[in-house]
LOMAR-527277 format. One record per residue (C-alpha): residue in one letter; x, y, z. Coordinates in steps of 0.02 Angstrom, whole numbers, plus 50000, padded with zeros to 5 digits. Layout:
BEGIN
AXYZ;...
//
This chain:
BEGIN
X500005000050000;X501545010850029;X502255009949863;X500295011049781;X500275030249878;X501975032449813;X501505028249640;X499995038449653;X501105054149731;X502235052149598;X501255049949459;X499995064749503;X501695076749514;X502125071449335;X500665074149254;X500655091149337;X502215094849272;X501705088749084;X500385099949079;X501305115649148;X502735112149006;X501515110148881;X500335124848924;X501965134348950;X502825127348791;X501045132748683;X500775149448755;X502775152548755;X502625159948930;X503475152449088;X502285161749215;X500855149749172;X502275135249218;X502325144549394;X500805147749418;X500355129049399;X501715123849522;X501285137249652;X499565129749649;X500085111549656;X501355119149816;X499535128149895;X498775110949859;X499795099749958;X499945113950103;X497995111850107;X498195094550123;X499615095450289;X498565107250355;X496985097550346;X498155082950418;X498625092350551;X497095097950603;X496505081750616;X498025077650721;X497395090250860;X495855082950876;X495895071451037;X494445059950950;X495325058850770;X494825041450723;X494355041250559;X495755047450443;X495415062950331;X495005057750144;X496565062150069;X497545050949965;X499335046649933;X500785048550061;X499935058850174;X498305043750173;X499665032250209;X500405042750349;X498865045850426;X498405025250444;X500005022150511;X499645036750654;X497755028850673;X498615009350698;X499855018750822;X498675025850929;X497925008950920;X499315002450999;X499375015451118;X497755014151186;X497904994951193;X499614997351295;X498855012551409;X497324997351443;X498314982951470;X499484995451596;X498025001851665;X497324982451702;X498814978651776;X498944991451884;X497324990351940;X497674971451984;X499354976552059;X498674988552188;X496894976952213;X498104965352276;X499444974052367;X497854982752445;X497324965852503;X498904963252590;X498754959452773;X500154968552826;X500714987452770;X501304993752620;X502155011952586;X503095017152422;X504275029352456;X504995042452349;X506815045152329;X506685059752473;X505565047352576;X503915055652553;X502475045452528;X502085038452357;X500775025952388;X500185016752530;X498875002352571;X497475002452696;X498324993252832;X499695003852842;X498555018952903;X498185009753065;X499824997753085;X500865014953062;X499485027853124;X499545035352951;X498075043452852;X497415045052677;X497775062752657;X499755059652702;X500275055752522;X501705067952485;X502315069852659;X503995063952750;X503755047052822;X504885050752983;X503835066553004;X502165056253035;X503045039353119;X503235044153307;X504585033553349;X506275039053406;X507425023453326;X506225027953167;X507225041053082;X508865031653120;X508195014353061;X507485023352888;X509465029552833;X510405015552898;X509185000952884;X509894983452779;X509054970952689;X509184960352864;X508824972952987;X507104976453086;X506164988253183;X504944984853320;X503725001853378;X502065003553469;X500935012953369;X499165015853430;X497725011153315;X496545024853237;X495255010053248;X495105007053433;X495695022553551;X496945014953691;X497505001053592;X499404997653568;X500054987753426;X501614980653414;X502204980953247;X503664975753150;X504494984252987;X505614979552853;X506274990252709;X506824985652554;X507454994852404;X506214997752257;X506325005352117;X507555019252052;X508105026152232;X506315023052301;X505885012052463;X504754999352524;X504295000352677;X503454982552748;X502334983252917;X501634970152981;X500914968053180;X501524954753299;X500404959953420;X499884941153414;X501694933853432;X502444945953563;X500794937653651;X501184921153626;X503024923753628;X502654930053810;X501384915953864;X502854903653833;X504244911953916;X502694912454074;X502334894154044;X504034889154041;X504364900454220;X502624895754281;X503014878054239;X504724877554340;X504264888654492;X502604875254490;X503764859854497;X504974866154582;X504164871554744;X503274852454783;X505274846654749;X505884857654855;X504854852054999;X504904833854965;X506794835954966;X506864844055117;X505624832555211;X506684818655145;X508274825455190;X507774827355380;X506854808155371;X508594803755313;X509794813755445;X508344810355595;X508514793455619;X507884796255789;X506214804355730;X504714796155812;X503304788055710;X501944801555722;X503344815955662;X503914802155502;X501974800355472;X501804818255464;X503284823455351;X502644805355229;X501034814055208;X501884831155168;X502854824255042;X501364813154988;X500214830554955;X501734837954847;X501784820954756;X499874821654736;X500004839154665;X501424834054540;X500374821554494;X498814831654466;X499994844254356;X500694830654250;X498854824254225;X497994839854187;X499534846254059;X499284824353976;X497414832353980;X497824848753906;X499154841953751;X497604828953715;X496374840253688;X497584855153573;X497904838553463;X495984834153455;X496224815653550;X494474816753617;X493024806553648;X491464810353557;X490504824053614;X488654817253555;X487774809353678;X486434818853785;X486534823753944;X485404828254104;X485804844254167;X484844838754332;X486084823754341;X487384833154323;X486974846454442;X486374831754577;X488014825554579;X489164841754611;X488104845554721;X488624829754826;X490324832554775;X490574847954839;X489714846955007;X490864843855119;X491764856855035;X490594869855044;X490404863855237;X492054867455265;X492104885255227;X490204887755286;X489714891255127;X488074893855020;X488104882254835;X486674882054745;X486064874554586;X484814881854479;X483944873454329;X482634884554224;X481734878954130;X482934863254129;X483284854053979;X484654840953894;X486404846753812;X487134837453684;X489064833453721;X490274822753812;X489584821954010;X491574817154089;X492154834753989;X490544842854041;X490894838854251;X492704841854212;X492014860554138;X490844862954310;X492024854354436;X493594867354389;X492514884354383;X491594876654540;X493074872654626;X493814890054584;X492114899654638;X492324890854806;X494024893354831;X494104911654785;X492684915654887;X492954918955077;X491964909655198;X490134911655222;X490234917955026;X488944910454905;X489244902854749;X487684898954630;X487634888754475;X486224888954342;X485894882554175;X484574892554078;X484184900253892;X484724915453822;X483744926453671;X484604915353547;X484194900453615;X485844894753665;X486214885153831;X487014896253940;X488124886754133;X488174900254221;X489344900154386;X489514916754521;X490304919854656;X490244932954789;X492064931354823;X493364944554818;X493184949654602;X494534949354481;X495314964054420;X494974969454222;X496724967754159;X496804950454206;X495304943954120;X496054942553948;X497314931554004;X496404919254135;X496544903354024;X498374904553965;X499274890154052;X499774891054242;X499234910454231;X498574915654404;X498044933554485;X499494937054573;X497994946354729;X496944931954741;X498474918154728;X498774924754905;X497214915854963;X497434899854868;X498864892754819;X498494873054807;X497904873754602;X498894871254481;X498434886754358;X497804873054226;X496254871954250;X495444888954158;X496614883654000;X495654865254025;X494104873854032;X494344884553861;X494784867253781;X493434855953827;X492104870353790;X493014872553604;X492674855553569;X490894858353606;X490604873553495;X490424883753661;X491184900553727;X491634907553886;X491164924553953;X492004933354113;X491454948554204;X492034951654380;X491984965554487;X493394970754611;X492564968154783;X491014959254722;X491314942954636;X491494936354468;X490374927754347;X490974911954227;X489624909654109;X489744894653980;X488804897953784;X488254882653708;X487574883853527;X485714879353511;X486504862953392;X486764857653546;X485444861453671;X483724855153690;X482484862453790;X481134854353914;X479404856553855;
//
């Protein structure tokens, strides 16, 4: 088609030129010669400037209707902006996808410019960083609050990470731990990765508790077995009633090893799901009947009021050993934690939903807010109200949270410094059945 328009170009020109000569050649006169030329010259100016008019028109699609080079030159600019368009799309898809799922991200995302002000950010890193939306364009280390920030953003490596607090523009008080990275991107730019370990520092600090817990736990009942052993052993002239007494005090530290070692068997059983079904139905009134004449003598001791209330009644669907295991540790803990002449009350009832709601209170001395969060974590204990009990073995609450997560169920705490504490077990309506 390219040669074609040059044919045509050239072959138009020609012709022009044979007539001018001839015209020219007949009238003997070279000014109609010129005149012919100037007006093929005015001609093809027509025709640029038509071409370029059409060029400044943001819409030009269809091509003007001119012919010869210029027709040619004016598909070629038509396929080109084609092409541009097409690439401009396919950029623009791609982008779109790109920041969709960067966006998506769970942890925090910043582009930074060559000066370190903000190019681009994702959503979490307005909350893990307390940035906002409007922020774009402004000096990172002038909106991080941190003082290692500024000094970790020039002399960071590849390797190298930064732990801050930052509070969260979602919930007011809240302190997030959160880790960054940065990594080069780009021509000069940054990338600055955020991502919260709230979570881990958590869990990070239950171990290093469990682990202490765990040791300070085994190593008191040693302690005093050894030393009750030790004088058996150097005493030879101890009489029988003073060897019978220091045998049973190393017998109750042996029990309460014991107990530990069972309850943590218990514990690893039920985080690796080696359970026994949890199907079968059970009588709440059988159940209730008999920690009732469990705890009796108990409740005797300390001259204390237990009740057990069932309304309207009804059957749960579960396992009935983890069920009395469930009642016999917050029970047991009610009791224990209340002073003597307390009350402790246990129900079962219905709430709006439907759902089967154990419900044990106390009137004992409360439980402080901070420590609510953390009442099931392994051998965790309120350091106030350890003063007044100190024969558990801090397993039982992280028991507790087990056995009811098998049985789709929940537990609820609220406790009041001064004026007891409430345990109140959620069981899903799957798994309740009411009395008619």
């Amino acid at each position: 088609m390219s040669n074609n328009n040059w044919v045509w170009e050239r072959n138009t020109l020609l012709l022009i030129l044979v007539i001018a000569f001839l015209v020219g050649l007949f009238e003997q006169t070279l000014f109609i010669t010129i005149a012919v030329l100037l007006s093929y010259i005015a001609y093809m100016f027509a025709r640029f400037r038509n071409l370029q008019d059409w060029l400044g028109d943001e819409q030009f699609e269809t091509p003007p209707n001119c012919k010869g080079v210029l027709a040619n030159l004016a598909d070629k600019i038509v396929l080109f902006k084609k092409q541009i368009l097409l690439s401009e799309k396919s950029i623009g898809e791609h982008s779109g996808r790109f920041e969709k799922l960067i966006s998506a991200f769970p942890d925090g995302i910043v582009i930074l410019t060559v000066t370190n002000e903000i190019k681009w950010l994702n959503g979490e890193a307005l909350d893990l960083l307390g940035l906002r939306e409007d922020d774009h364009g402004r000096m990172i280390n002038h909106l991080v609050r941190h003082p290692g920030f500024a000094s970790f953003l020039y002399h960071h490596t590849k390797e190298s990470l930064l732990v801050i607090d930052v509070p969260s523009n979602k919930i007011e008080g809240l302190v997030r731990k959160v880790e960054i990275r940065i990594l080069p991107y780009g021509e000069g730019e940054q990338l600055i990765l955020a991502r919260e370990i709230t979570e881990v520092e958590r869990i990070n600090q239950m171990r290093k508790d469990f682990v202490s817990n765990a040791s300070h736990e085994l190593r008191t009942p040693l302690t005093v077995m050894k030393g009750y052993i030790e004088m058996l052993l150097t005493n030879e002239s101890a009489d029988k009633e003073r060897r019978a007494v220091s045998l049973g005090k190393v017998d109750e530290q042996v029990h309460k090893m014991q107990t530990m070692i069972e309850e943590l068997l218990a514990l690893s059983k039920l985080e690796e799901g080696v359970v026994e079904p949890s199907s079968a139905m059970i009588n709440i009134r059988d159940i209730f009947e008999q920690l009732d004449v469990e705890f009796q003598p108990l409740v005797a001791q300390k001259k204390q009021v237990l009740r057990f209330d069932i309304n309207p009644g009804g059957n749960l669907k579960g396992n009935k050993n983890s069920i009395l295991i469930i009642l016999r540790n917050l029970v047991t803990n009610a009791i224990n934690y209340t002073e003597n002449r307390g009350e402790v009350r246990v129900s079962w009832s219905f709430n709006e939903q439907g759902e089967g709601v154990f419900t044990i209170t106390d009137t004992g001395r409360g439980i402080a807010a901070r420590h609510l969060t953390r009442l099931t974590e392994r051998f965790y204990r309120v350091p106030e109200n350890n003063k007044m009990y100190k024969a558990g073995t801090g397993l039982g609450l992280a028991i507790v949270k087990h056995e009811l997560e098998r049985h789709e169920a929940r537990l609820f705490i609220d406790s009041v410094v001064g004026e007891g504490s409430s345990f109140r077990c959620v069981f899903p309506v799957a798994r309740v059945l009411q009395s008619k």
